[in-house]
C-alpha positions as CSV (number, residue, x, y, z in Angstrom):
1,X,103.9,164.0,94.4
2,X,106.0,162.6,97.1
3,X,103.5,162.0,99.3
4,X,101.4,160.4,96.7
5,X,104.4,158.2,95.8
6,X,104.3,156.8,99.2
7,X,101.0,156.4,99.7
8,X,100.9,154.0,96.9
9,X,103.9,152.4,98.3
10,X,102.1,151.8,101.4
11,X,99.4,150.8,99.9
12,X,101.0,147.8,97.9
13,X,103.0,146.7,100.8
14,X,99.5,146.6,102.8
15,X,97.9,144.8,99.7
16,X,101.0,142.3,99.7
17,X,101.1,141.8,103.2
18,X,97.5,141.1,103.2
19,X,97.6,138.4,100.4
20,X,100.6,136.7,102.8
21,X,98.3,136.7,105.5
22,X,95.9,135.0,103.6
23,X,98.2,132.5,102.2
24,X,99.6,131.4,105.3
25,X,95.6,131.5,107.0
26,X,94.3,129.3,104.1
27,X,98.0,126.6,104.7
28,X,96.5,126.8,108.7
29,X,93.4,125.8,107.8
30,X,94.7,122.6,105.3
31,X,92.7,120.7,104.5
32,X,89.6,122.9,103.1
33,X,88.3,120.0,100.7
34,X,88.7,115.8,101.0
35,X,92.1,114.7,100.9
36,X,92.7,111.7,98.2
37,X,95.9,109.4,99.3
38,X,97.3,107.5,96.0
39,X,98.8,104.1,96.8
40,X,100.6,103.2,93.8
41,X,100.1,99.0,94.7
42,X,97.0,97.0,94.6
43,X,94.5,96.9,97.3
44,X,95.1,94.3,100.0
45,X,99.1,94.2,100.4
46,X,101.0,96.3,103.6
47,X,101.4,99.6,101.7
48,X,98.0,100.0,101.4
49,X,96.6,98.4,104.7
50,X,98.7,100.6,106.7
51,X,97.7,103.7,104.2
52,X,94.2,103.1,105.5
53,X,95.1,103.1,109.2
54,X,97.0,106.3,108.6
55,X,94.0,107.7,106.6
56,X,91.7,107.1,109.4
57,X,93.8,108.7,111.9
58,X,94.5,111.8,110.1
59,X,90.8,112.6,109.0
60,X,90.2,112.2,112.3
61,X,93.1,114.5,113.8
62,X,92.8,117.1,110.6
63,X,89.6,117.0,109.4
64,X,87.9,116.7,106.0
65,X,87.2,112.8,103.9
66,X,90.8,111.0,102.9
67,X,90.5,108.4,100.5
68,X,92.6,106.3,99.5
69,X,92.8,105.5,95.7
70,X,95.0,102.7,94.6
71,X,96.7,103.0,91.2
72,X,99.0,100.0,90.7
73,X,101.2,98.7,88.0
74,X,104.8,99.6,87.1
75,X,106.5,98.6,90.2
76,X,104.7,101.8,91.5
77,X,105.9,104.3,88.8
78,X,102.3,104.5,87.3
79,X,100.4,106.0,90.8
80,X,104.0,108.1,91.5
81,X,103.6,109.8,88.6
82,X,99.9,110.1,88.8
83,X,100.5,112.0,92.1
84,X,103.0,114.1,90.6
85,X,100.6,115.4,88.2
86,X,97.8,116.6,91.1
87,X,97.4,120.1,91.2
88,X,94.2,120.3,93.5
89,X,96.9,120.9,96.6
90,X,94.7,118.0,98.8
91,X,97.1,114.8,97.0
92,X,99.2,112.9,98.7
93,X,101.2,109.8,97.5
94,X,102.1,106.8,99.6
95,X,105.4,106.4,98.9
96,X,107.8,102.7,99.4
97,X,111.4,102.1,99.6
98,X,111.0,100.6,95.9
99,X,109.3,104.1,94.3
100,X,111.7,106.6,96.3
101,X,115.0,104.6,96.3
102,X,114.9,101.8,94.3
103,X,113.1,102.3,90.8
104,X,115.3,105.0,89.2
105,X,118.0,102.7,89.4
106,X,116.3,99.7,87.0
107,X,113.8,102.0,84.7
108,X,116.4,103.8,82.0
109,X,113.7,106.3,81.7
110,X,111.5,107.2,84.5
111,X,108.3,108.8,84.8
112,X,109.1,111.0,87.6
113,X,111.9,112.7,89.6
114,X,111.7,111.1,93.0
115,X,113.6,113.9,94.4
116,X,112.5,117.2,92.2
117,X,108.7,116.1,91.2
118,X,107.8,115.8,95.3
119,X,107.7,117.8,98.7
120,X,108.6,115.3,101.4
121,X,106.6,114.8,104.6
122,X,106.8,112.0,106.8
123,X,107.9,108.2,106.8
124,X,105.4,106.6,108.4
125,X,105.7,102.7,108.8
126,X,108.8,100.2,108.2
127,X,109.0,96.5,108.6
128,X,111.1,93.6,107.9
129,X,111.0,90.8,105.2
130,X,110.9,86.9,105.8
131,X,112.1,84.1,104.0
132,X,108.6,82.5,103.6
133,X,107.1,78.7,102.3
134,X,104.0,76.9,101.7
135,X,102.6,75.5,104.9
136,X,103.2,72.1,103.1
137,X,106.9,72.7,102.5
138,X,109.5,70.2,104.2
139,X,111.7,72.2,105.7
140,X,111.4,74.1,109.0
141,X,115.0,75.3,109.0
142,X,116.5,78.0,107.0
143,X,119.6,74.8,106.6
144,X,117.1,72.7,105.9
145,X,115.3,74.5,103.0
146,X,118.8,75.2,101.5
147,X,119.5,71.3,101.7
148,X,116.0,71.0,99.8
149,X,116.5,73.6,97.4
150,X,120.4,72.6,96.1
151,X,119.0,69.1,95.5
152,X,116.7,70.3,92.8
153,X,119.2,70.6,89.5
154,X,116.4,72.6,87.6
155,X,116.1,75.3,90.4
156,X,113.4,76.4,92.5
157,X,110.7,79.6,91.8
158,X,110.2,82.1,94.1
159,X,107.4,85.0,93.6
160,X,107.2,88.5,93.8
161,X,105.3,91.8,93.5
162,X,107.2,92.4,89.8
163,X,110.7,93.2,89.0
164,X,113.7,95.0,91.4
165,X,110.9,95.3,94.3
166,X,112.6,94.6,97.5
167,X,111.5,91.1,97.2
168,X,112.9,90.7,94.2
169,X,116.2,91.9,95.4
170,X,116.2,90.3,98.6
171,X,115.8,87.4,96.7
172,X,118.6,87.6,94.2
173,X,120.9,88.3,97.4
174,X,119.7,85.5,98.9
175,X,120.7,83.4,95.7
176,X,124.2,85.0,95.4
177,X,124.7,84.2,98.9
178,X,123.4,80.7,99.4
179,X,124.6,79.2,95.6
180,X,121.1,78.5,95.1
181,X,119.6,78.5,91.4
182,X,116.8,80.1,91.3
183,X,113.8,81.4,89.3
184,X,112.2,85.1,88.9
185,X,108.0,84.4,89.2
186,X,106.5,88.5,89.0
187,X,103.4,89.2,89.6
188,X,101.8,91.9,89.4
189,X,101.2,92.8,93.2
190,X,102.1,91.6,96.7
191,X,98.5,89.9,97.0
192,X,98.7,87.9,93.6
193,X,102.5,86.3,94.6
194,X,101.2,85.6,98.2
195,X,97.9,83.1,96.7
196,X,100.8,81.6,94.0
197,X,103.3,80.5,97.0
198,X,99.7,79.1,99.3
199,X,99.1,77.3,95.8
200,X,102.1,75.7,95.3
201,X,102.9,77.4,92.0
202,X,106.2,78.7,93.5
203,X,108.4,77.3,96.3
204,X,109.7,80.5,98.3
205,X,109.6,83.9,98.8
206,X,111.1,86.9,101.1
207,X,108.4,89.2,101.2
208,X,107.3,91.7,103.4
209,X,106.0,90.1,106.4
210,X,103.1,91.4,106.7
211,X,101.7,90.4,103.5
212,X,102.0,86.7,105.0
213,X,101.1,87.3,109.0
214,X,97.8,85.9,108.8
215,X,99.2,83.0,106.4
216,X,102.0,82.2,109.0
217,X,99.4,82.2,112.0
218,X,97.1,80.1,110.3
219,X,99.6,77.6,109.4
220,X,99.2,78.1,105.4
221,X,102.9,79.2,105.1
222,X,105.9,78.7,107.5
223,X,108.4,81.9,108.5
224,X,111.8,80.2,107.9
225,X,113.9,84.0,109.3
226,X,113.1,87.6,109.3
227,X,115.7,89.9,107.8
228,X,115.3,92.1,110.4
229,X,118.2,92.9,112.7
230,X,116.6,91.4,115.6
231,X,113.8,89.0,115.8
232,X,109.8,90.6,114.9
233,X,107.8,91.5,118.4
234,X,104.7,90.2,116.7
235,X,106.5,86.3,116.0
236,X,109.1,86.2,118.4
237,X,109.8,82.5,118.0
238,X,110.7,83.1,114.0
239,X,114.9,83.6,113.7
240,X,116.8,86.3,112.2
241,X,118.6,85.4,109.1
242,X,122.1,86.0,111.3
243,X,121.1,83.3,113.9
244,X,119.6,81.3,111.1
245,X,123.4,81.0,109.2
246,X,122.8,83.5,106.8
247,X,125.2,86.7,107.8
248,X,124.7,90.5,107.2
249,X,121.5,90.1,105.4
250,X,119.4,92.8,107.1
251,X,116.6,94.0,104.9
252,X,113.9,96.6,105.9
253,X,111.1,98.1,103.7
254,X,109.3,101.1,104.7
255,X,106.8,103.7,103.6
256,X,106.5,107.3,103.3
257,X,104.0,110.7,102.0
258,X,105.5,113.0,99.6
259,X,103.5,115.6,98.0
260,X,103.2,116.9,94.9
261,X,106.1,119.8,93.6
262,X,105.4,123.3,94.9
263,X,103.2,121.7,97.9
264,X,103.5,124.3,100.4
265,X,106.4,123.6,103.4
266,X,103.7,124.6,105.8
267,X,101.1,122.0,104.7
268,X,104.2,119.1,104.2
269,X,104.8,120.4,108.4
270,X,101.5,120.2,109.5
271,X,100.9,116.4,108.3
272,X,104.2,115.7,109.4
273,X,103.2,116.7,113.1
274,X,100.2,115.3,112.8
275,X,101.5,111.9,112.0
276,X,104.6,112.0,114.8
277,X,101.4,112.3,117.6
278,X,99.8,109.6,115.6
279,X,102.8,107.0,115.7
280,X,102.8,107.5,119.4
281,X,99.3,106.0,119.7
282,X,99.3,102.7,121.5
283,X,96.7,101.8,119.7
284,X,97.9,102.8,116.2
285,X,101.5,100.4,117.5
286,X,99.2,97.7,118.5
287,X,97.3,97.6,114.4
288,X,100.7,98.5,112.6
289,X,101.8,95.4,114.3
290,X,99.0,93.2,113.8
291,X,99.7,93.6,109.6
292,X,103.2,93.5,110.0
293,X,104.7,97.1,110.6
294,X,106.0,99.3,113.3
295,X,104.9,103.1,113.4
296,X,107.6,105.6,112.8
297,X,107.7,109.4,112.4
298,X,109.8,112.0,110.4
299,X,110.0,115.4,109.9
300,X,110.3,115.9,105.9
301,X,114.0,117.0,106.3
302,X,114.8,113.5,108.0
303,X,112.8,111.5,105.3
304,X,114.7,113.6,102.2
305,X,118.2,112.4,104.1
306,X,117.0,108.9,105.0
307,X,115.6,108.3,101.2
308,X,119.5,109.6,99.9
309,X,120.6,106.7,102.1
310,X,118.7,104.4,100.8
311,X,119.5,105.1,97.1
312,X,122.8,104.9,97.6
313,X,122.6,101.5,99.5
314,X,120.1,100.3,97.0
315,X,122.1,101.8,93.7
316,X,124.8,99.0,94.6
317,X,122.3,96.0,95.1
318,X,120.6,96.5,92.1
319,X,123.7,96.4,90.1
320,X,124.3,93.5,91.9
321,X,121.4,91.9,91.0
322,X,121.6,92.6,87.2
323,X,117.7,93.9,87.5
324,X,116.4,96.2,84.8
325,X,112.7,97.5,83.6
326,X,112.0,98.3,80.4
């Protein structure tokens, strides 16, 4: 009877031991079917650009199809939650500043956890806004804009991609700094407020940079300063926002992949990797920059402390700022 008894116990350890083995094989092997990135922004702005770069890269360096399907609206609650909800283990989420640190801090009730619902895996890009105007604008000084702008008793407009997006706040900062009066324009993306301020239909914004790069080199807006703690290697002739009078206004945006809950460590590790050797790639540096990014890297311990650090930085502007969501 004994001997029976521990037969079958050697049995189940084997069987257990077995289905490990197999569990940890098939997380070696990841990806076994196409991968599908969500991009909760429109096509055509910097989160999604530089998703596509990344996209490319990793297909290449992993294997399998990665598309990237954009699901926009909400200030980026609507893909977030979307991703969230993938159980097919091959979803990843292009995460922002704005949907990881931002968001829970102006929607009173949220669609997702930003820290429970996801698996963390990499940051992968960060950048810097600019104080941007038409190409037709007057000034060509951050002084002289502010001249311009206190002159007009009714206010001036400035667009963004919706409500308590980091242009948004950037902007209302800006206001409480410079006594400006100023008004809110949302749109619904970074692509429709960028064709409003080439129109004429607002007077400023301070949006990510990339989103006006090719603007600015064409000549259809004007960089007044970058928010950046020192000046942009892709427009080196554009000021801070510290040489350009306006002190301790450093603003970064950045991006990041989280997975879905329950994503397996292993798989959130093996992107990760993949996308440190990736950021290294001159190449890869040389396209980030050309849409108005730099590559970065991070294992998903160092993105889960860098988002905290963020919220808690963001928490205080946003109360600042007054902005809510409904």
């Amino acid at each position: 009877m004994k001997t029976t008894h521990r037969l079958l116990s050697q049995a189940l350890v084997a069987c257990i031991a077995s289905v490990a083995l197999g569990v940890v094989h098939a997380q070696d092997n990841w990806p076994t079917a196409p991968v599908k990135i969500i991009v909760p922004f429109p096509p055509g702005g910097t989160a999604d650009l530089l998703t596509r770069v990344m996209a490319e890269r990793l297909a290449a360096k992993l294997g399998q199809t990665w598309i990237v399907d954009n699901k926009s609206g909400a200030g980026g609650n609507i893909g977030m939650e979307a991703g969230k909800n993938a159980t097919d283990g091959h979803t990843i989420i292009s995460a922002t500043i704005g949907t990881l640190s931002i968001n829970q801090f102006l929607v009173p009730k949220m669609p997702y956890d930003s820290v429970a619902d996801y698996v963390y895996v990499s940051k992968f890009w960060e950048n810097c806004n600019a104080l941007v105007v038409p190409g037709t604008h007057p000034a060509k000084t951050v002084k002289e804009f502010l001249d311009w702008a206190k002159a007009k008793p009714q206010g001036v407009t400035y667009g963004t991609s919706g409500v308590g997006t980091t242009p948004h706040l950037s902007a209302e900062l800006f206001r409480t700094r410079t006594g400006i009066s100023t008004v809110h324009v949302p749109f619904r993306g970074g692509p429709q407020s960028v064709q409003a301020l080439l129109a004429g239909d607002t007077d400023f914004a301070i949006d990510n940079l990339g989103n006006y790069s090719v603007m600015i080199k064409a000549g259809k807006a004007k960089a007044l300063a970058v928010t950046c703690p020192q000046r942009w290697p892709a427009f080196p002739e554009i000021p801070t926002m510290s040489e350009a009078g306006i002190k301790d206004f450093v603003i970064t945006s950045w991006g990041a992949f989280v997975m879905p809950k329950g994503t397996p460590a292993a798989v959130a590790n093996k992107v990760s990797a993949a996308i440190l050797e990736i950021a290294k790639d001159p190449a890869v540096k040389e396209r980030f920059i050309q849409i108005g990014a730099m590559t970065v890297g991070s294992t998903p311990r160092e993105l889960e402390i860098f988002a905290e650090s963020e919220r808690v930085k963001w928490k205080d502007v946003v109360r600042l700022s007054g902005a809510t969501k409904d």
